[in-house]
N, C-alpha and C positions, 0 to 999 in steps of 0.2 A: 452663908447659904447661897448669897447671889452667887460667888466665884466658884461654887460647885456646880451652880446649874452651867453655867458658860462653858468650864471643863467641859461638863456633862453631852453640850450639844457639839461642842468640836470635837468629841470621841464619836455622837453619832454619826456627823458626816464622813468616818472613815468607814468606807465598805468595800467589802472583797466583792471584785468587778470581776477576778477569774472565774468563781463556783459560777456555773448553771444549770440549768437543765442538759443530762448527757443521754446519749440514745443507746449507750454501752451497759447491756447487764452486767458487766463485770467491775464496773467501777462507782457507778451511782453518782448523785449531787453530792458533795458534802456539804455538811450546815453548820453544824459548831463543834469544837470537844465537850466533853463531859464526863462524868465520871460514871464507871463502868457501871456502878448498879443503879445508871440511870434507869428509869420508869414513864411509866402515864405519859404516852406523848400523846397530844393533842395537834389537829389541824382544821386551820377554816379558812374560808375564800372569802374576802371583803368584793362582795359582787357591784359593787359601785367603782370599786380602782380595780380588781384586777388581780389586788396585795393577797397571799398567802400567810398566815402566823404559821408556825409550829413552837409549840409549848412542848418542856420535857421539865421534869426534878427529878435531883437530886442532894444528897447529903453537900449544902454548902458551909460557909464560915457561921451562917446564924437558925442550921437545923437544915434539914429537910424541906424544899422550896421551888418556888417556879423559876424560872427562863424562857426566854422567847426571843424569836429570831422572826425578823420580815421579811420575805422572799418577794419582788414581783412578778409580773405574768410568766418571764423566762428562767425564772429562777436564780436568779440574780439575790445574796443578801444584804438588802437596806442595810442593816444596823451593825454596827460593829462587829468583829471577829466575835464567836462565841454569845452573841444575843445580849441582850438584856436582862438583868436579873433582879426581881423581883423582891426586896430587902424589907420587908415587914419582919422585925422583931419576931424571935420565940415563935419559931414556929412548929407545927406538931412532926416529932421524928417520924411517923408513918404514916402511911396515904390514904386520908378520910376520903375520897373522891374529888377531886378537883374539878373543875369545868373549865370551860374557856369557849368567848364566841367570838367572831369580826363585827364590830359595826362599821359605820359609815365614817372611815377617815379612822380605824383605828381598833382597839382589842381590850375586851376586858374579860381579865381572869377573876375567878371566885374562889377562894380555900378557905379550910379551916386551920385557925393557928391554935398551937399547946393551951391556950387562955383557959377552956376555948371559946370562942369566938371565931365569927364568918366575916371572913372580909374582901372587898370589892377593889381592885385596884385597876384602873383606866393608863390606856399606853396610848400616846396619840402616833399618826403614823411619821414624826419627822423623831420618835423617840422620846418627847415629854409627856409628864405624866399631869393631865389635870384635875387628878381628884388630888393630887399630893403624892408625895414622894412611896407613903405608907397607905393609901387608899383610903376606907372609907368602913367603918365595923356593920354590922347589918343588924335585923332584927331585933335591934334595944338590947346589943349583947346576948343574946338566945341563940342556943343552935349549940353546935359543938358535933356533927356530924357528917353525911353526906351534904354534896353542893349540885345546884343547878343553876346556869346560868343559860337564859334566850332572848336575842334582839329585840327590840323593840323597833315600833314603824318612827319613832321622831329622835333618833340617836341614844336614848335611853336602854335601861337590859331591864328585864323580869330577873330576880334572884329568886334562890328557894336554899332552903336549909332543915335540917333536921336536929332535934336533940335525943332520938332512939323515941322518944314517947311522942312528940306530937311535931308536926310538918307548919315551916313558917314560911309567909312568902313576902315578898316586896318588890317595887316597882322605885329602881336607880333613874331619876331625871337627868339626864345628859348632862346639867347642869351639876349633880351630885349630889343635889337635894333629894332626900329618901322621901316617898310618900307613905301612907300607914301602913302599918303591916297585918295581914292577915295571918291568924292561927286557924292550924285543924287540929281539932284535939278530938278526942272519945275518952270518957271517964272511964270507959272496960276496956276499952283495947291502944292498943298503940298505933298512930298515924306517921310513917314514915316511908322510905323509899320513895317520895316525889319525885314526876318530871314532869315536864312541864309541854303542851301543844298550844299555839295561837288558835286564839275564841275572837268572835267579830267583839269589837272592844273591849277587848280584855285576853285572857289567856284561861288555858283549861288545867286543873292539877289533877294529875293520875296518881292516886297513892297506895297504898297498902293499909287495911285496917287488922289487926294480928292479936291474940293471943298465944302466951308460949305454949308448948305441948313438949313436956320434959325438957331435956337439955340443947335439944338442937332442931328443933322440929317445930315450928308455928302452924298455929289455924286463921290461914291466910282469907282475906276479901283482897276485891280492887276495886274501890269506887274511883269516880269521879265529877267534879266540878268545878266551875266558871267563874273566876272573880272579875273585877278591873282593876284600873290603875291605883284604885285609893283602897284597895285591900275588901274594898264589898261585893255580896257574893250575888253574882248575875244571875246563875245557873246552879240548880238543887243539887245537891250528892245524890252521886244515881253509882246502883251496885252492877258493875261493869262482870267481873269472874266472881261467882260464887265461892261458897267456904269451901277450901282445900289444906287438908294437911301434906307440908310442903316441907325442905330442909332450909334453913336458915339460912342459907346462900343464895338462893332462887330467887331473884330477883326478877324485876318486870320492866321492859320496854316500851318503849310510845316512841309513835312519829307522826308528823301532822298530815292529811291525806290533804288536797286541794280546792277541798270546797267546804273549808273551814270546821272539818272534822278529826278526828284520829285515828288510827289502830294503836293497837296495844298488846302485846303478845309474851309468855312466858313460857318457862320449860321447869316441870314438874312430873313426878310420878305417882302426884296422888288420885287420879283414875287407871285405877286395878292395879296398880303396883310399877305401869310400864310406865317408863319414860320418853316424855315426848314435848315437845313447844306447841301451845295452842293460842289462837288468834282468835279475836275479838275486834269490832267496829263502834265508835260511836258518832252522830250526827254534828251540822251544827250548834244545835241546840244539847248536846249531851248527852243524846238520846240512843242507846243503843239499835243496833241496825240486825246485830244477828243475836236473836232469842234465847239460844241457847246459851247457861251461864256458864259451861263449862268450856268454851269456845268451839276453833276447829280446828280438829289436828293437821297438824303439816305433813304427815304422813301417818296411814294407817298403824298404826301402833303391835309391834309387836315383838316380844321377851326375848328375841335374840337382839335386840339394837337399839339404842338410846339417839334419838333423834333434838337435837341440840344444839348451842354458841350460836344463834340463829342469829342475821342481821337483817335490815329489811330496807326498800325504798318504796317511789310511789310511782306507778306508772303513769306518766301526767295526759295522757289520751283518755284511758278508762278509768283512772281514780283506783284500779284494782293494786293491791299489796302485792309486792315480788320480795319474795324473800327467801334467803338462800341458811343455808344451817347443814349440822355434820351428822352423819351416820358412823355411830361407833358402835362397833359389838360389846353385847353386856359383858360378857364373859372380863378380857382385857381393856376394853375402852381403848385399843391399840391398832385393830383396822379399821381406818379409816374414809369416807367418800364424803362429797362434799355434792349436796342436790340444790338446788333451785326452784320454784312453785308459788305458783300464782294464786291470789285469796282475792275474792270479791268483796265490794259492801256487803254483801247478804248471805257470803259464809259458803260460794260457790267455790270448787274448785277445777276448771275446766284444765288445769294438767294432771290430774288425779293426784300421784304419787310423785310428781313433779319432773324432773328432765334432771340427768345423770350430768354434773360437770366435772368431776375429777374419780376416776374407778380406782378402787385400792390397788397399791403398786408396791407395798410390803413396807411403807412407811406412814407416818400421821401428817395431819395436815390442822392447819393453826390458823386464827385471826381473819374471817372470813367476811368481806363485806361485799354489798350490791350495791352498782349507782345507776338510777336512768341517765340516758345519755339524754343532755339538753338537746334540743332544736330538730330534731331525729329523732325517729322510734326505733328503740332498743335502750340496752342494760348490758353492762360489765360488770363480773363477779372476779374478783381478785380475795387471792387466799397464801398463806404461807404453808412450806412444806416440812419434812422433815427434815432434810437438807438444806433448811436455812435459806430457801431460795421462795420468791414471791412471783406469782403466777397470775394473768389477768386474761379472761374471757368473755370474749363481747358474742352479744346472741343480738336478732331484730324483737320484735315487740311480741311475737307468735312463737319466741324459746325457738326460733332455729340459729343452729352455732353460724360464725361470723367470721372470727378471729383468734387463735393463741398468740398472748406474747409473753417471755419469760420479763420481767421487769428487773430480776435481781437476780444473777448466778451464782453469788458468791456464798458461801458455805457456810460463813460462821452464823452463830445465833442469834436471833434479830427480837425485842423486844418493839413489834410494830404496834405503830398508833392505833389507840382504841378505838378512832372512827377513821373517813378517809373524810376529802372537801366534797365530794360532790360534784358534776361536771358541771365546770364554770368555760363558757366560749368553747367547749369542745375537750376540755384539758381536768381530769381528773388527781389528783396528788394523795400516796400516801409516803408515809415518815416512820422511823426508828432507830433504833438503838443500836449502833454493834458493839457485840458483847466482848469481840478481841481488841479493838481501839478504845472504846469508850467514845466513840463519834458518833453523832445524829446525822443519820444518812434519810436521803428523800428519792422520788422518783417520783416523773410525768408519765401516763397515761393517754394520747388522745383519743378520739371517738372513732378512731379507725384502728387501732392496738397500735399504733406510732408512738415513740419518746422522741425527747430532744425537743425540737425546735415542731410546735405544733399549728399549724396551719385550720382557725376554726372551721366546721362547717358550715355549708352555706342552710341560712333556715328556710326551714321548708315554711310556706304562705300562712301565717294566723290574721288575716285581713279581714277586720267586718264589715259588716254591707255601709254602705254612704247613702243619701241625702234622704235621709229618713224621714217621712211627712205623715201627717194625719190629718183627720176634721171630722167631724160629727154633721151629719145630716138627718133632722128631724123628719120620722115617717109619719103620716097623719093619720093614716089608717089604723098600726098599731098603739100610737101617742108614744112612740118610743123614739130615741136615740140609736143612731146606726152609725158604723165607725169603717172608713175607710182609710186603710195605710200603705205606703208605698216606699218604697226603696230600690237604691240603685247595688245589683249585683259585684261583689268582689271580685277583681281581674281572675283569680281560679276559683273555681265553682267549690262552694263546701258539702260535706255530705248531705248537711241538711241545714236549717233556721230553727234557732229557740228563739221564739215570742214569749216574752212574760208579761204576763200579765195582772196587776196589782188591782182588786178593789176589796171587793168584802173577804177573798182571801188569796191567794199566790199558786197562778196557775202556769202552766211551760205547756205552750205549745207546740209542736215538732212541724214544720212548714217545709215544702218539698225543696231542692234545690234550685227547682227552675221558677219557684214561684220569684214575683218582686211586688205581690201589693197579697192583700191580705180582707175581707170584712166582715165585720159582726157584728151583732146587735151588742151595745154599750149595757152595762148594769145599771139600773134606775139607781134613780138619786143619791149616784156615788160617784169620787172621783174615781178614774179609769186611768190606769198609768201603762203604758206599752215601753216596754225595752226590748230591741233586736241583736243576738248576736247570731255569728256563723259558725256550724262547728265541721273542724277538719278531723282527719283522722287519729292526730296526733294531740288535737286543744281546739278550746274555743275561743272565740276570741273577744275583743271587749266588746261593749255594747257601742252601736251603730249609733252618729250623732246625726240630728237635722244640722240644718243648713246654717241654726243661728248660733250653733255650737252645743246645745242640748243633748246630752244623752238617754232620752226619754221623752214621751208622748202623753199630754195629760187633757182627756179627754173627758167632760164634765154632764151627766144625764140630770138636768134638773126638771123638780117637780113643777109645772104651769108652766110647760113650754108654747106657745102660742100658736093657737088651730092657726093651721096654713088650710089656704082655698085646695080647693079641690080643681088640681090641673093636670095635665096629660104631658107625657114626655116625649117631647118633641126630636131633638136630639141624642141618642144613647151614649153613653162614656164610657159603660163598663157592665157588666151582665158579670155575677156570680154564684157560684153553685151553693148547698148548704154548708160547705166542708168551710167556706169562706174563700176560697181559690176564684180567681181572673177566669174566664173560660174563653176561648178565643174566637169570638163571635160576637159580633154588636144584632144580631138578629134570633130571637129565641127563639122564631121557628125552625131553624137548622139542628137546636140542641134535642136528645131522649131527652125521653120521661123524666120530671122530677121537678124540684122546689127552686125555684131563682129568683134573684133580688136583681133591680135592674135600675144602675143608677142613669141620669139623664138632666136635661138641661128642661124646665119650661118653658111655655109660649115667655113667661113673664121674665125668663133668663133663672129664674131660679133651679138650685140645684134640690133634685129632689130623686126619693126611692121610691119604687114599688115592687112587695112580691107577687110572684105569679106561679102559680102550679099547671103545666104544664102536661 
């Protein structure tokens, strides 16, 4: 076994330094051979290095099975001619759903084998394997189904598994140690179709709760809920899509939005017969956002055209869903258009019917995905045609077009990856199949419709405010706690300031741009917690630290605060209005009419308020 692994790693240090990223539609990257009826590729961006995975199977020496190939930033492949391949025994001849994510230094795939059984197998990125050669079985043997696999913050994954009746999950420790597993079961319906969103400590499962309805037909739910790491459940089952009778293929999507919530959306004909994809939101807490159970359609719904293959991202300014999907006529399902449309937390949709990106041209159009462009506002929709050729459209943040680039000229028929990466440094990547070679071909995208050799862009400013201070000053008048805060403005100005504010419950403030201090009267006898961030047009940004490295201000109103004498203020510091805003004047007689708190210095040096109605 030892003289295997040594082989093993002087086969990995051989890598083809020709393939890279090429800026030619007509030739593409190449990545490995494989055999023609390859399938299921898979891609993800290991956002710590830089590294690309693509995963593809195919029929090998022991079944039906993964492979994987490491590309870096320039598309360069790491690991030997032809990738890595994945050799767990018996495995099942057809495609239960595979997964596969990047973690940090590395990739792990999920399958299910012939057993069945779900198994976990870890690829470090020099090409060893540290869970073992054969990975790691999951779920106490349970499952025999679809797979999920999603990173975890400490090098660990979330798994999820199915056995058609009930949805299992577990949390893989970096180390390979399994923690408990959780079941969802329902004794009347079946719990399957999982996937998986990050929940604040823990993770959220989106599943399907179903009864059959004859031969092909279920009476579908979607709930969802919250577990942790040790498989206990944080967050209640809460019924996300009410009951729909649906076709037994209609599956349902999730993606994480940014503020520790989800979307979720499906495409079904069981409201009036038409066929359409309808979205849905829920909170961090699990909580749905938009009322109605039947969600919101992506486009007005109507009997000439099936609205559909939807993929979706998140716009990381507004938190709003972009999600792009196909318009096929009922009739043939043969003309095809490919739209785009924007979905709120709360089920708005301010492009109605969404923006037109590819008009019917007498052929179909295939494999449709969206990605926000990091560091910049906008989104690229790339889509495949009838002619085998793959197409990439970049709009800014407001759906005005940008850029065409053809990615891919070449004719023959392309089995492209089920997802894309995501824009990582400006550089988007998808992957496939061709169906004349049997070769995994790849292409770069950057954030300006460029291949080849991409050049990131420069980010645009998420800078939070600096030297963030506070102090409580006892008013003797009221017997209360008054709170004065201050901070130094970020080199560009953001549109505005969130103030949060922590006591009896969790309030956001919206503070003007030009402000830099802030005062209020403090909550009685509670701790008082202030966190500042700035927010731009594109993100906000982290929270603003004081001076001693603190991210937060904690300002304390306790009961029997000691009468202060009764003194006069000698010197003025600061004068503000009731909004809590600086007012720019140390003299109240120059201000209109209204309520002002006026801090100041006493004869005695003490710092002291007083308000004054004016």
């Amino acid at each position: 076994m030892k003289k295997l692994s040594i082989l093993f790693l002087a086969l990995a240090s051989i890598v083809t330094l020709k393939a890279q990223w090429v800026d030619d539609p007509a030739s593409n990257t190449f990545i490995a051979n494989c055999n023609h009826a390859a399938a299921e590729v898979y891609v993800s961006t290991d956002n710590s290095t830089g590294d690309t995975y693509v995963q593809w199977h195919y029929q090998g020496e022991n079944g039906w099975s993964p492979w994987v190939q490491r590309l870096n930033f320039e598309g360069i492949p790491q690991w030997p001619a032809d990738g890595i391949h994945v050799t767990t025994p018996n495995l099942a001849t057809w495609s239960p759903g595979y997964s596969m994510t990047a973690v940090n230094g590395g990739v792990v795939t999920v399958f299910r084998t012939l057993g069945p059984h779900h198994w976990a197998v870890k690829i470090n990125a020099d090409g060893t394997f540290p869970w073992g050669e054969h990975g790691i079985v999951l779920f106490d043997g349970e499952g025999g189904g679809r797979s999920e696999v999603f990173a975890g913050d400490d090098g660990g994954v979330w798994a999820l598994g199915t056995d058609m009746d009930s949805t299992f999950l577990q949390y893989i420790n970096a180390d390979s140690t399994l923690r408990p597993k959780a079941t969802i079961k329902d004794p009347n319906k079946k719990c399957s179709n999982g996937l998986l969103v990050p929940a604040e400590n823990g993770v959220f499962v989106v599943y399907s709760k179903h009864t059959l309805q004859g031969y092909t037909t279920y009476n579908k739910e979607i709930h969802v809920a919250g577990y942790n790491k040790d498989g206990e459940q944080i967050f209640p089952e809460t019924l996300l899509f009410g009951q729909q009778a649906v076709g037994a293929s209609y599956v349902h999507y999730a993606i994480p939005d940014h503020h520790g919530g989800g979307y979720v959306y499906q495409f079904h004909n069981g409201i009036g017969g038409v066929y359409n994809t309808y979205v849905t939101h829920f909170d961090e807490n699990g909580t749905p956002t938009i009322s109605d159970l039947n969600g919101i359609a992506v486009h007005s719904p109507d009997y000439s055209h099936f609205y559909t293959n939807a993929y979706a991202t998140i716009d990381p300014s507004s938190n709003d869903l972009i999600i792009a999907y196909l318009q096929k006529d009922a009739g043939s399902q043969s003309q095809h258009r490919v739209y785009v449309n924007r979905i709120t937390e709360t089920g708005e949709k301010p492009w109605g019917d969404g923006i037109l990106v590819a008009d019917y041209t007498g052929g179909s159009y295939s494999d449709i995905h969206v990605d926000a462009i990091d560091a910049i506002d906008g989104f690229v929709v790339t889509y495949g045609t009838g002619q085998g050729t793959v197409e990439a459209v970049g709009y800014d943040s407001d759906g005005n077009f940008q850029w065409n680039t053809t990615m891919s000229s070449t004719s023959y028929n392309k089995a492209i990856s089920d997802n894309t990466t995501g824009f990582y440094d400006g550089q988007n990547i998808v992957a496939w199949v061709n169906s004349d070679d049997g070769g995994v071909y790849g292409q770069n995208i950057g954030w300006d419709g460029t291949m080849g050799k991409i050049t990131p862009p420069t980010p645009l400013p998420c800078d939070p405010p600096t030297d963030f201070e506070g102090e409580g000053v006892y008013h003797q008048e009221t017997l209360s706690t008054w709170v004065t805060l201050s901070w130094t403005a970020p080199e560009t100005l953001p549109l505005h300031y969130n103030l949060y504010w922590e006591g009896n419950n969790k309030e956001v403030i919206e503070l003007d741009a030009e402000c830099t201090s802030y005062f209020t009267e403090a909550l009685p006898y509670l701790e008082n917690i202030f966190r500042l961030t700035a927010v731009y047009e594109h993100c906000e940004s982290e929270f603003a630290l004081t001076p001693n490295g603190d991210d937060y201000i904690l300002i304390i109103d306790e009961d029997g605060v000691p009468e202060m004498e009764n003194e006069e203020i000698v010197t003025v510091t600061g004068i503000y209005n009731i909004k809590g805003q600086l007012v720019n004047t140390k003299d109240v007689n120059e201000l209109p009419t209204g309520i002002y708190a006026i801090i100041g210095i006493s004869e005695s040096g003490k710092t002291i308020v007083k308000k004054v109605l004016k």
